[in-house]
VOGU-3710 file (C-alpha; in Angstrom, 3 decimals, decimal comma):
1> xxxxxxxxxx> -9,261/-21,435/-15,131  -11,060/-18,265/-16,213  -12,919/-19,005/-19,858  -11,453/-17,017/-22,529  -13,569/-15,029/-24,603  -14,457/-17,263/-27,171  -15,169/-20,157/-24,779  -18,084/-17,862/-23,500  -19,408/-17,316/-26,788  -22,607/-18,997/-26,396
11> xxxxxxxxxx> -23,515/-16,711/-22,961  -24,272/-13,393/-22,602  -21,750/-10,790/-22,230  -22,039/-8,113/-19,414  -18,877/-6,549/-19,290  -15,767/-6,077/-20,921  -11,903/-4,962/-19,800  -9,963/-4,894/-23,653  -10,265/-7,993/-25,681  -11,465/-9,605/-22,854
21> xxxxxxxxxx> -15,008/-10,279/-22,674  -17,048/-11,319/-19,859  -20,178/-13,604/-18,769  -21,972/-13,346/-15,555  -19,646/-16,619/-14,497  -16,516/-15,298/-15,812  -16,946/-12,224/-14,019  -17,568/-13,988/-10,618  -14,611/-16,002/-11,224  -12,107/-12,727/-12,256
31> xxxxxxxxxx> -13,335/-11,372/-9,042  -12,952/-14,174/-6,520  -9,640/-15,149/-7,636  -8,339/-11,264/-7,333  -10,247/-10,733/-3,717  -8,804/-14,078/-2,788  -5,306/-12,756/-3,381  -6,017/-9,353/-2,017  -6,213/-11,126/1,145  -3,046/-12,554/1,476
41> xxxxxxxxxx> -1,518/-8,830/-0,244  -3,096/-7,282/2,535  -1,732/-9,771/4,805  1,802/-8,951/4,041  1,321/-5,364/3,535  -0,693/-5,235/7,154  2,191/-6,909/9,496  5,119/-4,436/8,195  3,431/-1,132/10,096  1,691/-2,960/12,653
51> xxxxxxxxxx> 3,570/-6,220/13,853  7,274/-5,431/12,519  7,715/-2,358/14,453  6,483/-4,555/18,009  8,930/-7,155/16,930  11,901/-4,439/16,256  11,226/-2,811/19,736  10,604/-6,002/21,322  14,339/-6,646/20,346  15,644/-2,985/21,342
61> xxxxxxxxxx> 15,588/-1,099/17,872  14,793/2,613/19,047  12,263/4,420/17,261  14,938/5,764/14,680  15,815/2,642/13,157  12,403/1,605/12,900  11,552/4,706/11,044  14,593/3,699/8,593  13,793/-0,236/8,300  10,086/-0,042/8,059
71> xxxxxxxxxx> 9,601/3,404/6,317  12,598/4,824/4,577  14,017/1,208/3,163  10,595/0,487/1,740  10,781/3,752/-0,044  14,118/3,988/-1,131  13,049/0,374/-2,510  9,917/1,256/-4,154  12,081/4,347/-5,808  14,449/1,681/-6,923
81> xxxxxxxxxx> 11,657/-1,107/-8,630  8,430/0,328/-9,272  9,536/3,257/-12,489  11,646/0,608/-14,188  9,575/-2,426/-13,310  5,965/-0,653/-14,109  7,494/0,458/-17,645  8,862/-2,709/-18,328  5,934/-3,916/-17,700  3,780/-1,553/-20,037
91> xxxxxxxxxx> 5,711/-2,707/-22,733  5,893/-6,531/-22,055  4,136/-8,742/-24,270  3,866/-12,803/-23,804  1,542/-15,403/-24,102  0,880/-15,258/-20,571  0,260/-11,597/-20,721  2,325/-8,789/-19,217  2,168/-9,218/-15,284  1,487/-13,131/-14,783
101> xxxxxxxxxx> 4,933/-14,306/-15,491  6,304/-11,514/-13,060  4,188/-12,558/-9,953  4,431/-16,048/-11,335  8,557/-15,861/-10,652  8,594/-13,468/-7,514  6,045/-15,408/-5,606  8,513/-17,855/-4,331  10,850/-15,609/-3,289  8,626/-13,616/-0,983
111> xxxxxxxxxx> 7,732/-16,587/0,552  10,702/-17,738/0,988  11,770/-14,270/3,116  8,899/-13,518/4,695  9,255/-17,143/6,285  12,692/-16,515/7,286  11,981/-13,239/9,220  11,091/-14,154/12,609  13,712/-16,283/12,857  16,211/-13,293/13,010
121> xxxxxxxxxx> 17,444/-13,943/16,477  18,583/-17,576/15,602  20,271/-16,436/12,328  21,486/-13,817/13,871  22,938/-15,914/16,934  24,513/-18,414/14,132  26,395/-15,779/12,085  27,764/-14,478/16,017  29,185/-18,161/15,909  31,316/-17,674/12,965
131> xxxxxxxxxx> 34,617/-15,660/14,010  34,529/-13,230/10,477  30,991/-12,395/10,302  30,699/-11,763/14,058  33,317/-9,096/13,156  31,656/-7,628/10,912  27,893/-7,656/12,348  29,833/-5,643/15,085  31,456/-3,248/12,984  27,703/-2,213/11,819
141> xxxxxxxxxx> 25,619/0,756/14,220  23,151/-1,954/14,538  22,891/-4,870/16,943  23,465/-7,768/14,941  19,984/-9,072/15,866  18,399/-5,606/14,086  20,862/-6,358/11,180  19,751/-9,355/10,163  15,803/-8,075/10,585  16,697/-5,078/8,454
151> xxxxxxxxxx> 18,679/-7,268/5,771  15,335/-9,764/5,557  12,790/-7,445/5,812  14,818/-5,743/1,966  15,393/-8,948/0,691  10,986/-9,728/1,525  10,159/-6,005/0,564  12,297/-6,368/-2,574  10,454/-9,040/-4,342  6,468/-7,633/-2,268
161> xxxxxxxxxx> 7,365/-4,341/-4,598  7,485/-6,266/-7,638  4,296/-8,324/-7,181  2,575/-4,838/-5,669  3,353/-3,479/-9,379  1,998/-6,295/-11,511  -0,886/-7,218/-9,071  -2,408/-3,778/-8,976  -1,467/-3,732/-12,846  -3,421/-6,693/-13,681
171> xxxxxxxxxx> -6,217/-5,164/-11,481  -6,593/-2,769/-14,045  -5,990/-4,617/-17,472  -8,682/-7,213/-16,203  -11,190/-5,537/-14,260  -14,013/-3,819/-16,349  -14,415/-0,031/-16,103  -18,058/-0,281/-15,520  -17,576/-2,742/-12,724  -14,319/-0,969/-11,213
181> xxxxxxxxxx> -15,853/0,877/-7,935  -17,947/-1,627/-6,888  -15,098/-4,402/-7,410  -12,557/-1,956/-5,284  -15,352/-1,867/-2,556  -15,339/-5,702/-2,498  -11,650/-5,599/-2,932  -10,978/-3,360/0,138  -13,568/-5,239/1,814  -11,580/-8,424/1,709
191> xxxxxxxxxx> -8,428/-6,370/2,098  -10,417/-5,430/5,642  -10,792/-8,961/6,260  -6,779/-9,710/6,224  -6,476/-6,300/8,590  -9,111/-7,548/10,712  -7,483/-10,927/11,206  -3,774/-9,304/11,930  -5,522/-6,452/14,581  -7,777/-8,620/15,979
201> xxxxxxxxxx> -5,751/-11,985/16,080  -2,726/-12,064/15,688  -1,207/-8,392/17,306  -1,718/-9,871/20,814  0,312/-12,916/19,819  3,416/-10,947/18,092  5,291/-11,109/21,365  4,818/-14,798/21,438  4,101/-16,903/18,386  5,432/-14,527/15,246
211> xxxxxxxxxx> 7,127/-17,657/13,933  3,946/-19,089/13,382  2,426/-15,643/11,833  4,923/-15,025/9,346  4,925/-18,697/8,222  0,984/-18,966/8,105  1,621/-15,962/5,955  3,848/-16,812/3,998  2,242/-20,278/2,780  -0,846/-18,356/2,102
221> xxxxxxxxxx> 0,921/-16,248/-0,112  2,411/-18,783/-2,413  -0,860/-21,036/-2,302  -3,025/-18,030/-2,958  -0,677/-16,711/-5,720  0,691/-19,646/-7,549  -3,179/-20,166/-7,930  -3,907/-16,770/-9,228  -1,217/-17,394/-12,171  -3,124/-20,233/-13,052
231> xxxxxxxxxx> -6,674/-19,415/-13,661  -6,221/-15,458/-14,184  -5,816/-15,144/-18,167  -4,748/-11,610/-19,419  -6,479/-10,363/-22,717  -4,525/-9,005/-25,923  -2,634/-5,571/-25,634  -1,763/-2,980/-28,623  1,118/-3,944/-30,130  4,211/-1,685/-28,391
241> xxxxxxxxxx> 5,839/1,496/-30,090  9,586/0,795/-31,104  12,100/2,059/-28,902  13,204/6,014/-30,102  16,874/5,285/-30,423  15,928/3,162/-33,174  16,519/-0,666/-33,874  20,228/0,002/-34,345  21,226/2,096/-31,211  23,760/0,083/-28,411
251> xxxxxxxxxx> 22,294/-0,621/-25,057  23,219/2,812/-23,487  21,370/4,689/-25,923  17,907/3,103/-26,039  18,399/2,974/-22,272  18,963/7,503/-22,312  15,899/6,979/-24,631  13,757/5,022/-22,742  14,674/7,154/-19,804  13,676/10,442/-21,596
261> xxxxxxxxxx> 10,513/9,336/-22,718  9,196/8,137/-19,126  10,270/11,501/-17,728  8,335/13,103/-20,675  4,904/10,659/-20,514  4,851/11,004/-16,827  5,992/14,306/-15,773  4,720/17,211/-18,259  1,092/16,934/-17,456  -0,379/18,754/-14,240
271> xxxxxxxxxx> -3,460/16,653/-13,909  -0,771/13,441/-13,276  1,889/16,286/-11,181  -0,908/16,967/-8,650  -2,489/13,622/-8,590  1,165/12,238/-7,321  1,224/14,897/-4,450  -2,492/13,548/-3,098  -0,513/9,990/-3,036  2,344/11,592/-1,401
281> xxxxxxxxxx> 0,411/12,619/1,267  -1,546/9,523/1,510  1,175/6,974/1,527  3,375/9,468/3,135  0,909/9,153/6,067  0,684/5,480/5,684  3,808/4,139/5,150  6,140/6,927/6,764  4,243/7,358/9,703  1,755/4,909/10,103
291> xxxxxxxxxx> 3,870/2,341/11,749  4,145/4,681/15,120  0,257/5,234/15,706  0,190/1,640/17,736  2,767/3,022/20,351  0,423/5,965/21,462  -2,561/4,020/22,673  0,055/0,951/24,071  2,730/3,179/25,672  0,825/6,406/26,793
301> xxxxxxxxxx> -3,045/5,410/27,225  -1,472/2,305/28,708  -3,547/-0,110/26,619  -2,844/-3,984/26,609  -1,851/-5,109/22,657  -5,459/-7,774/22,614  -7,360/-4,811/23,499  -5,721/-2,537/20,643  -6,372/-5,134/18,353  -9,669/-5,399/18,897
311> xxxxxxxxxx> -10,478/-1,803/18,859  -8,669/-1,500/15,448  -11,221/-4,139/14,073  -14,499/-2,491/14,842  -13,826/-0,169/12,276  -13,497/-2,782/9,575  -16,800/-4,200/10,970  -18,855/-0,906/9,882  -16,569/-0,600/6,477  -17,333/-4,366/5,414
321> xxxxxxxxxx> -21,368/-2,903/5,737  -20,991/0,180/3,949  -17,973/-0,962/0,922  -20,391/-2,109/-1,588  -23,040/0,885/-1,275  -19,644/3,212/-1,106  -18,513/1,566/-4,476  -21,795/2,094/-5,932  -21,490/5,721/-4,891  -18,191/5,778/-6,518
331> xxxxxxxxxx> -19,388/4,129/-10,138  -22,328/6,711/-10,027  -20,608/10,130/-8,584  -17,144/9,567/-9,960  -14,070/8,897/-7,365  -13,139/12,548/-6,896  -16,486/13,381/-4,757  -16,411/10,379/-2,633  -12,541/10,837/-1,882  -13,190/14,566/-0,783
341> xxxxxxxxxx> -15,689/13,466/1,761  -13,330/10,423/3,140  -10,581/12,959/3,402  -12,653/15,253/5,469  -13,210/12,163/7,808  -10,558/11,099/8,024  -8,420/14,315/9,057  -11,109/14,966/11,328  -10,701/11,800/13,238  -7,088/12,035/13,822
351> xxxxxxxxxx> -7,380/15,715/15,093  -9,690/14,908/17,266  -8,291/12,174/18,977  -4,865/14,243/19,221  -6,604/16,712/21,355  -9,455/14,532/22,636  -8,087/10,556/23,270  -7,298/10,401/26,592  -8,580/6,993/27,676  -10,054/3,672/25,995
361> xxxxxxxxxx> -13,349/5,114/25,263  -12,467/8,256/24,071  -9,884/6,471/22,048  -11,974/4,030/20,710  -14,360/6,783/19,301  -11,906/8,416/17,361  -10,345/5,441/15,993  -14,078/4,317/14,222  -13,783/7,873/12,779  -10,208/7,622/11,218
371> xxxxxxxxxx> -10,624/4,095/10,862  -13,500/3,405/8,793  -12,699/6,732/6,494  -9,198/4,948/5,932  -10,863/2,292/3,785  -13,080/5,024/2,220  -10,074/6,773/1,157  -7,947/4,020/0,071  -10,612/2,509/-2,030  -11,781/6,047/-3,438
381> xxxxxxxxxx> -8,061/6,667/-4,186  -7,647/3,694/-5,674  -10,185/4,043/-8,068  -9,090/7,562/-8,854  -5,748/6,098/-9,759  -7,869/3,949/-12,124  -9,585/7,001/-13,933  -6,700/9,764/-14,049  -3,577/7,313/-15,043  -4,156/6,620/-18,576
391> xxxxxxxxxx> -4,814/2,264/-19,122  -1,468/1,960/-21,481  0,572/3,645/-19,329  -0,796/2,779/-15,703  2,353/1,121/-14,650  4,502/2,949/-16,059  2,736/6,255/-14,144  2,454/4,495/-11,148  6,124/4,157/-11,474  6,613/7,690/-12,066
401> xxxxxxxxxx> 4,576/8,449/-8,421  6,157/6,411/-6,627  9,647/8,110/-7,215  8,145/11,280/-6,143  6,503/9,302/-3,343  9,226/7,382/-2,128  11,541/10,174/-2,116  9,715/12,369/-0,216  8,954/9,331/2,318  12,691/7,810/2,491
411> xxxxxxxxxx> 14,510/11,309/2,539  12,031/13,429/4,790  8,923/11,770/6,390  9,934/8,429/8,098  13,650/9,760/9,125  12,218/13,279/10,353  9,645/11,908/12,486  11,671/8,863/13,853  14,438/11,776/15,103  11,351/13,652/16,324
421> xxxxxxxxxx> 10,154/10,644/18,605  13,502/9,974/20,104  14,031/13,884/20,593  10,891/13,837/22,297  11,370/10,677/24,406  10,433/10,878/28,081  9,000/14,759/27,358  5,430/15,503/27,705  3,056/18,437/28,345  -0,383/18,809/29,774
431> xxxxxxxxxx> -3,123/20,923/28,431  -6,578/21,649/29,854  -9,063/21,471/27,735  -13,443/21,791/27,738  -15,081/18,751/27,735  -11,850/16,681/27,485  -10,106/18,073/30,655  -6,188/17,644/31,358  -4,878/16,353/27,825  -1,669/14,736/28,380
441> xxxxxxxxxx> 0,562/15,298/25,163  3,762/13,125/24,623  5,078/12,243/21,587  3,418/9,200/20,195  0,363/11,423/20,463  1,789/13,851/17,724  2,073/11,348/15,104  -1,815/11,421/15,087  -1,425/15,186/14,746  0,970/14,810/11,942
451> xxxxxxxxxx> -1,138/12,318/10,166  -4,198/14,876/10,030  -1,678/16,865/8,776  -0,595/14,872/5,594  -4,603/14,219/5,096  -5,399/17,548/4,797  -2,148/18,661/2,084  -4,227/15,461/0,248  -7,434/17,423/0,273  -5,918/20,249/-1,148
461> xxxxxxxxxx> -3,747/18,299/-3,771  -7,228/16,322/-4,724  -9,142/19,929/-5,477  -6,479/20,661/-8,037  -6,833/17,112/-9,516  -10,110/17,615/-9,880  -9,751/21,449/-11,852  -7,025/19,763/-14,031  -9,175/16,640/-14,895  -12,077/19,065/-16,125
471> xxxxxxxxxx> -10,010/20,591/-18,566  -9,378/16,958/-19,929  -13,018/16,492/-20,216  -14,208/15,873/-23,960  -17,375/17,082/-25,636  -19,134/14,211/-23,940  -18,153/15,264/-20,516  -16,008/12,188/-20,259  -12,154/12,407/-18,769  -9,209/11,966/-21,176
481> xxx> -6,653/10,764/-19,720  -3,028/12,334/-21,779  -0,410/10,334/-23,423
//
């Protein structure tokens, strides 16, 4: 396991995170066991937008309900964990720290769902064979078959959203500050690695052998995890404020207390109010919308799954070159600049392939555009999350984003543009255009439009980030984050 501070005593220390104090070896260790299980994170995160929704349509879901299962459900579930989970959190205190024993107790139980997924037909078949349940799976407005995908794919996502709030916690209660951009550049770049080996592996194969994907998956995950618990040590954390109902108060009213001082930590400061629109946008484009950009080139370029795959890879290719002189970049010029310029990429990239993609080629250029400045803006993002949010509360915050985030996702994005694409279904329109010729627009090619879209709000949202953050700037030009 990691050494604990005093076991390192006799080496020299090169960074800290708290109490915790690192050597050279300590701090490879931290970081290989965290990229190890970024992997696998990314690995579960990665098949829900682009394997799920080939899976759903492969057994007849229309666009709507994939929107709903895939976008809105995560949201709605994310609005339902992360605020209560990510305070709980804050405040937890153990031997084992604050997010160990969490991951440590959910880690079976998304492997046990995850596992079960694929076999959705076969459940699905067996509950058909049972005279009551058939009943009701046929009283539902979903084939049974889609049923039993959407009840999994909660019961997976449920316990995912709990370890996505203690893993990106511990992240940040173990990772120095001084070694926090170029560890999110390594992190991302391993995070590329578990994209790379669902686009470039295993998308062809979804049609085929997803048994064997979401089982593969799902042993990583509790292998890679169980593992983490074990050798990750948390440090020591201030000791937590008493509860303002007082010691006395029944359940209900430290619960209305609790309740009124999360609304007042996390929403009364602009700096934080803005900061959750950028992630709106961002996750609003990735998790609301995301899912549909694999139709376009498949079902209107006519584009074979393998080749898809492999076009979404080359991008990850140039990223795992460039992450560790990006992260530099962001230790040295602060996350704000870098994210600007991956914004500007990346908006760029979709727009142009809206108007411009209208074969392989052409499709393939604009996808190295948007696709490399993804993983310049998630990893710039991420570390902005890292410097705005204040440490003590950066659960609890995240918490209070995401039920701005997931509203806005599970109410409006996902369910808007799902009823878009099946409005749209079977319509299209040409346009001419210089240098590009007769532009064929149908609907899966708007999504890429829309995602542009949802970039560019983020730019905006990120230049009033940036104005409130300098007025939290101290006389030594450093950012204070508020209480």
């Amino acid at each position: 396991m990691v050494p604990s501070p005093s076991a390192s005593a006799a080496a020299p220390i090169v960074a800290r995170a708290g109490t915790l104090h690192y050597t050279r070896g300590n701090l490879f260790a931290i970081f290989a066991w965290l990229l190890g299980a970024e992997v696998v994170f990314v690995l579960i995160d990665i098949i829900e937008p682009q394997v799920l929704p080939v899976l759903l349509k492969l057994h007849g879901a229309t666009d709507t309900q994939i929107a709903i299962i895939i976008g809105s459900v995560n949201a709605v579930l994310q609005l339902l964990i992360m605020p209560p989970l990510g305070y709980w959190s804050d405040r937890l205190r153990t031997r084992w720290g604050r997010r160990i024993p969490v991951l440590f107790w959910v880690t079976p139980f998304v492997t046990l769902f995850l596992a079960l997924t694929p076999f959705s037909p076969e459940i699905a078949a067996w509950l058909a064979g049972i005279p009551v349940l058939n009943q009701w799976l046929h009283l539902l407005p979903l084939a049974p078959v889609i049923s039993v995908f959407a009840v999994l794919v909660i019961l997976y996502r449920t316990v995912q959203t709990a370890t996505n709030v203690c893993f990106f916690g511990l992240l940040r209660d173990v990772v120095p500050d001084t070694h926090m951009g170029r560890f999110l550049a390594l992190f991302r770049v391993f995070g590329a690695a578990g994209t790379a080996i669902v686009s470039y592996w295993l998308l062809g194969l979804t049609e085929t052998h997803s048994k064997h994907i979401f089982i593969g998956i799902a042993v990583l995950n509790l292998g890679c995890f169980s593992l983490l618990c074990w050798f990750v040590r948390e440090g020591e954390y201030p000791p937590v404020e008493p509860n303002a109902a007082g010691a006395g108060a029944g359940r209900a009213a430290r619960l209305w207390a609790a309740t009124k001082t999360f609304c007042r930590e996390s929403y009364r400061h602009p700096v934080y109010l803005w900061f959750y629109f950028v992630r709106v946008c961002l996750y609003g484009a990735l998790l609301g919308l995301s899912h549909f950009t694999i139709f376009f080139p498949q079902h209107e370029l006519g584009m074979d799954l393998m080749k898809i795959g492999a076009y979404r890879t080359y991008p990850l290719l140039v990223w795992i070159v460039i992450a560790f002189p990006v992260g530099w970049l962001v230790d040295r010029k602060g996350a704000v600049a870098v994210l600007k310029w991956g914004l500007i990429m990346i908006t760029l990239g979709y727009v142009l392939t809206f108007f411009l993609a209208t074969g392989p080629l052409s499709f393939l250029a604009g996808n190295m555009i948007f696709g490399v400045a993804f993983w310049v803006v998630m990893m710039a993002q991420l570390k902005l999350t890292a410097e705005v949010f204040h440490p003590q509360r950066y659960s609890q915050l995240a918490g209070a984003n995401t039920i701005v985030q997931s509203l806005m996702i599970a109410v409006v994005i996902s369910p808007v543009c799902g009823w878009i694409l099946d409005a749209l279904k079977g319509w299209s329109h040409t346009l001419t255009l210089p240098g590009a010729g007769e532009v064929v627009i149908g609907p899966y090619r708007l999504v890429y439009l829309m995602m542009g879209a949802c970039y560019l709000l983020a730019l905006f949202g990120l230049n009033r980030v940036g104005h409130h953050m300098r007025q939290h700037t101290g006389p030594d030009g450093k950012y204070l984050a508020p209480l």
